[in-house]
MMTF fields as JSON, N, C-alpha, C and O atoms, coordinates in Angstrom:
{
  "mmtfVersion": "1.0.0",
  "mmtfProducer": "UNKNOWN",
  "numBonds": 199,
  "numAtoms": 200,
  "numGroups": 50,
  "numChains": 1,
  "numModels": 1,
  "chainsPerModel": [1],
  "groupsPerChain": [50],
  "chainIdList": ["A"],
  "bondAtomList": [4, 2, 8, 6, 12, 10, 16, 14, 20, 18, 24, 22, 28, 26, 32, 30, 36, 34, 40, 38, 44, 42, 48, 46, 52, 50, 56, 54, 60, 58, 64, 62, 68, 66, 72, 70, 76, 74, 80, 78, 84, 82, 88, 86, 92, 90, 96, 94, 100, 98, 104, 102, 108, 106, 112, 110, 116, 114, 120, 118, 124, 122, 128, 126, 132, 130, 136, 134, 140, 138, 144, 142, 148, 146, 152, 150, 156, 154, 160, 158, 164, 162, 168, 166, 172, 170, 176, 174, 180, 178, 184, 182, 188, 186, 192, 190, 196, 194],
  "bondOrderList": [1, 1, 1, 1, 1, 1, 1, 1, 1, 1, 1, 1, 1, 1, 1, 1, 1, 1, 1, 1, 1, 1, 1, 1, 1, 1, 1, 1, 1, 1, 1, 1, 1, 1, 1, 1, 1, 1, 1, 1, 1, 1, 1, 1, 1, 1, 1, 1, 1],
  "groupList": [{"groupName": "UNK", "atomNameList": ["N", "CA", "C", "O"], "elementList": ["N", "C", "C", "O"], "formalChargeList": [0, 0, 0, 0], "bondAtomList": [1, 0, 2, 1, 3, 2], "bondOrderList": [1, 1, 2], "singleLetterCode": "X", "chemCompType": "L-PEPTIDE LINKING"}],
  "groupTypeList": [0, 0, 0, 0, 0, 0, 0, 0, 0, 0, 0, 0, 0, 0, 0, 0, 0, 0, 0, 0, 0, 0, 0, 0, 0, 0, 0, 0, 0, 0, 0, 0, 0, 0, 0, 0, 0, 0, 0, 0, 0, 0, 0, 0, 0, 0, 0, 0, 0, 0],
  "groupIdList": [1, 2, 3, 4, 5, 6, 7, 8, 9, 10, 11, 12, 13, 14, 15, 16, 17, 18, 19, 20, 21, 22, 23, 24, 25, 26, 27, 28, 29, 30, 31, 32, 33, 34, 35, 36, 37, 38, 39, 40, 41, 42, 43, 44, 45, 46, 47, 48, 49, 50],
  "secStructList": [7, 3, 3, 3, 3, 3, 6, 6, 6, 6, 3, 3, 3, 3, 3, 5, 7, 5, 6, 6, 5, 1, 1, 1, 7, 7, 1, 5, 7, 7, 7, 7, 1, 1, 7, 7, 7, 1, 1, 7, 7, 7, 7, 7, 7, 7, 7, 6, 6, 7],
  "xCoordList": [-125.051, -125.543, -124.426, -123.346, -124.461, -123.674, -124.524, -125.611, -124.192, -124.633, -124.072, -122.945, -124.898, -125.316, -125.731, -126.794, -124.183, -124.435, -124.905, -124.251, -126.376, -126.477, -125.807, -126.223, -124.813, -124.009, -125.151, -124.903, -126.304, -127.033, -127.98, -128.225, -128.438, -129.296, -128.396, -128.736, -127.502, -126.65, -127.432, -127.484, -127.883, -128.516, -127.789, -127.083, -128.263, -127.826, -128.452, -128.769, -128.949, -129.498, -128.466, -127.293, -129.333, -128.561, -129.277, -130.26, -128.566, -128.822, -128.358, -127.187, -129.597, -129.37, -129.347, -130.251, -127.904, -128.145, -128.181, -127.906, -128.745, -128.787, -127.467, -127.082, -126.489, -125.338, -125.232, -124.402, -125.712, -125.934, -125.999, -125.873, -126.179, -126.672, -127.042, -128.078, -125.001, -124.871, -125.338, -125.36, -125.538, -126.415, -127.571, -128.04, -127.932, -129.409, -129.945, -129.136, -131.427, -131.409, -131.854, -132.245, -131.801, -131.54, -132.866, -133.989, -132.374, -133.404, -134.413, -135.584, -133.321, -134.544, -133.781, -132.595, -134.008, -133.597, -134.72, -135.937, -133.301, -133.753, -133.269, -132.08, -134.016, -134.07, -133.604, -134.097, -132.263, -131.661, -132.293, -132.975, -132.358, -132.876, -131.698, -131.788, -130.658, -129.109, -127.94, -127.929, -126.938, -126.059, -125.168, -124.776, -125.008, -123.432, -122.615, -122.17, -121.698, -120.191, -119.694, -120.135, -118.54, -117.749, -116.968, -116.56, -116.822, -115.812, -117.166, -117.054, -118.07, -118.998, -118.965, -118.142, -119.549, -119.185, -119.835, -120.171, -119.902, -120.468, -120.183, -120.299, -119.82, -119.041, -120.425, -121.449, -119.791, -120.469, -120.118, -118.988, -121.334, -120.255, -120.048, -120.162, -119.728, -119.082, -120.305, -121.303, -119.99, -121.338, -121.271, -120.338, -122.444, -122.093, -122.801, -123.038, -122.955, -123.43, -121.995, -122.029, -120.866, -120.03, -118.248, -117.359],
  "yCoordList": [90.493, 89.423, 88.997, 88.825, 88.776, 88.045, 86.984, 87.375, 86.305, 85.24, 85.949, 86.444, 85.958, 86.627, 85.584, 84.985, 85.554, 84.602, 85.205, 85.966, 84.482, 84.833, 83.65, 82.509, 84.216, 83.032, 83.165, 82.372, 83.877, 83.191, 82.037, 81.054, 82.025, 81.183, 79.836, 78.866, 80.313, 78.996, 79.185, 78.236, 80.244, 79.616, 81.227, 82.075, 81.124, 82.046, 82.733, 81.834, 84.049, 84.27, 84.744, 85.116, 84.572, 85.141, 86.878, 87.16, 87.566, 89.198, 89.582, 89.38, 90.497, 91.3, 92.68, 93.267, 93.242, 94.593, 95.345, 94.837, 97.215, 97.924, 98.389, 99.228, 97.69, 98.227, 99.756, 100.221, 100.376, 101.929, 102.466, 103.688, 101.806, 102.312, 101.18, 100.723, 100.884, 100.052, 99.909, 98.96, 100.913, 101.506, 101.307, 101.232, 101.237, 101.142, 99.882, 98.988, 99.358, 98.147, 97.456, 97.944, 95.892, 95.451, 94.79, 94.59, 94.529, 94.561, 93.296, 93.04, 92.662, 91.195, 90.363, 90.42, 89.545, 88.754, 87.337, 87.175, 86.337, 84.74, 84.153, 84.317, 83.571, 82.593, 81.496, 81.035, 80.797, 79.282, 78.639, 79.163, 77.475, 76.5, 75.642, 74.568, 76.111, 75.856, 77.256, 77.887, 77.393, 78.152, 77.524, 76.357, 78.203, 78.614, 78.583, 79.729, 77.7, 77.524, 78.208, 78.718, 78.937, 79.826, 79.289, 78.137, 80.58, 80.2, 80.24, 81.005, 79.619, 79.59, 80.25, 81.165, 80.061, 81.105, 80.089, 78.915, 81.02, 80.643, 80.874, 82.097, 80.43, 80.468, 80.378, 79.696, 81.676, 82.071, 80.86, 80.374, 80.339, 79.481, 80.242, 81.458, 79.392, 79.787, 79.867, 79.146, 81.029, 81.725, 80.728, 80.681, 79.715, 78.357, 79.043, 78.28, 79.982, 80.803, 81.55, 81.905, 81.658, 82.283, 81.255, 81.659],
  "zCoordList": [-15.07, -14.236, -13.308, -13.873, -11.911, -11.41, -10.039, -9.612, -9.744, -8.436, -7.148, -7.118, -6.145, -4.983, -3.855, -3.694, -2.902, -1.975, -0.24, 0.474, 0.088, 1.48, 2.451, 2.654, 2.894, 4.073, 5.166, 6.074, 5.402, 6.579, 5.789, 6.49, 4.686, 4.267, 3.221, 2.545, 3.495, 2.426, 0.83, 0.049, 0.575, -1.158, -1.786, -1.242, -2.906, -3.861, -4.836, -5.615, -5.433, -6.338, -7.625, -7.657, -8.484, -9.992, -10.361, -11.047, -9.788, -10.13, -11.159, -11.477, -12.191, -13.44, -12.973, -12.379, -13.403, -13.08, -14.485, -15.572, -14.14, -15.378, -15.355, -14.54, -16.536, -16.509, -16.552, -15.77, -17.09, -16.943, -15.79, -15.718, -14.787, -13.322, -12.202, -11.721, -11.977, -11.49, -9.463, -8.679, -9.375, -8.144, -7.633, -6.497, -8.659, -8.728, -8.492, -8.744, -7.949, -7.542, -8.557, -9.618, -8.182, -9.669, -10.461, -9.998, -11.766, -12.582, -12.44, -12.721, -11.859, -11.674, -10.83, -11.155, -9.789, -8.995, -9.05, -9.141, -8.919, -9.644, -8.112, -7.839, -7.245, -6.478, -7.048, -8.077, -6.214, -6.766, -6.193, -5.312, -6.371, -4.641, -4.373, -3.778, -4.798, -3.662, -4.183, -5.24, -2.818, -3.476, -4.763, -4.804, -5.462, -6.338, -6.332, -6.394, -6.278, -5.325, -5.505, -6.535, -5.006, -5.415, -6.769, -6.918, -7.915, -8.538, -9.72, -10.679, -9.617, -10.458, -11.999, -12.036, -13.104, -14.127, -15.069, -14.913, -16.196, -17.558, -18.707, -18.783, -19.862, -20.726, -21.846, -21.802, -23.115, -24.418, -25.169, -25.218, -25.843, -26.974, -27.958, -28.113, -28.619, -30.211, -31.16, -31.131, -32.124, -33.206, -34.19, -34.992, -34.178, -35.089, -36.738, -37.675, -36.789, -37.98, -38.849, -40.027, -37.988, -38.875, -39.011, -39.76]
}
């Protein structure tokens, strides 16, 4: 997954690609209804099971 900025439209999507075939177009594209600032990111939490 990474965020995908259009500088003519100011917004941003969140793209899933097939890591296997990073070429290839992608697996699903998510319309934001604003961009993503740069820098953006997301953090795993912690496995509250172990």
């Amino acid at each position: 997954m990474t965020y995908v900025h259009d500088a003519a439209t100011d917004r941003s999507d969140l793209v899933v690609l097939d890591a296997d075939d990073l070429a290839a177009e992608p697996v699903a594209t998510v319309h934001l209804p604003t961009r993503a600032p740069f820098g953006f990111h997301g953090n795993w939490p912690a496995d509250r099971d172990g």
